[in-house]
N, C-alpha and C positions, 0 to 999 in steps of 0.2 A: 597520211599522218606519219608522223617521225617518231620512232622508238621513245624520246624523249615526252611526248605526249602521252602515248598509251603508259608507260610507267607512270606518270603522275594521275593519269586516269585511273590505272588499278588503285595505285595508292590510297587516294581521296573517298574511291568507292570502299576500299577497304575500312578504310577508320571511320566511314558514315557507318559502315554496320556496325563495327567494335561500338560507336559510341553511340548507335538505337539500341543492339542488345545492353549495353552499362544502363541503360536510362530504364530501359525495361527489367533491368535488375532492381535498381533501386528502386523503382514504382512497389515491386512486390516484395523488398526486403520493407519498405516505409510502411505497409497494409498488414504486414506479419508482425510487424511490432504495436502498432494502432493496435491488430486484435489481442493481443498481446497483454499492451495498456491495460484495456478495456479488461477483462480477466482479470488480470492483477488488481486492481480498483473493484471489484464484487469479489475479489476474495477480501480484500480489508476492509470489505464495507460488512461482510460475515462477519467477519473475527470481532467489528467493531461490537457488532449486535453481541456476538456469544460473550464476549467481556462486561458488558454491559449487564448481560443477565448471568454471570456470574456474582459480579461486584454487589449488586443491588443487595441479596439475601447476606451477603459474607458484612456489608455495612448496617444490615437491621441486626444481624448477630453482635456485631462488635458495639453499637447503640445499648441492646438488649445486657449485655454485662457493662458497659457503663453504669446505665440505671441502678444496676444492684449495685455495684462499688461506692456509686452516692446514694444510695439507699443506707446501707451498710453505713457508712458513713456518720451519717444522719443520726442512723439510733444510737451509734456509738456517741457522737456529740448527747445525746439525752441521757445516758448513762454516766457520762463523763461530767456531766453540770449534779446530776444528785450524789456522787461519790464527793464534791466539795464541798 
């Protein structure tokens, strides 16, 4: 074999490893961020819940003084028809 061989032989075998170890980089950078995904999607499927069961009471509250404002209302109208 001629010098000019064995150099392209190192070569070749050089960049096959450079580019099995890149390849096995990104395998485990793509699975770190999958688990990643996956976490982040059950953290806002949480938050979705705890918003959900905040809102719920904070909308029978604000229902709840509706009612009385048209309540209110209401006898005020009855009051207001026997004053004419």
């Amino acid at each position: 074999m001629n010098p000019t061989q064995i150099v392209i032989i190192i070569s070749i075998s050089a960049i096959t490893i450079c580019l099995i170890v890149l390849t096995i980089w990104v395998v485990s950078l793509l699975s770190n961020l999958k688990n990643t995904v996956i976490k982040t999607n059950l953290i806002l499927d949480n938050a979705k819940l705890i918003t959900d069961d905040i809102s719920a009471p904070i909308s029978q509250v604000k229902d709840f003084f509706v009612g009385i404002r048209e309540g209110i209302t209401l006898i005020q109208s009855f009051f207001n028809k026997n004053d004419k």
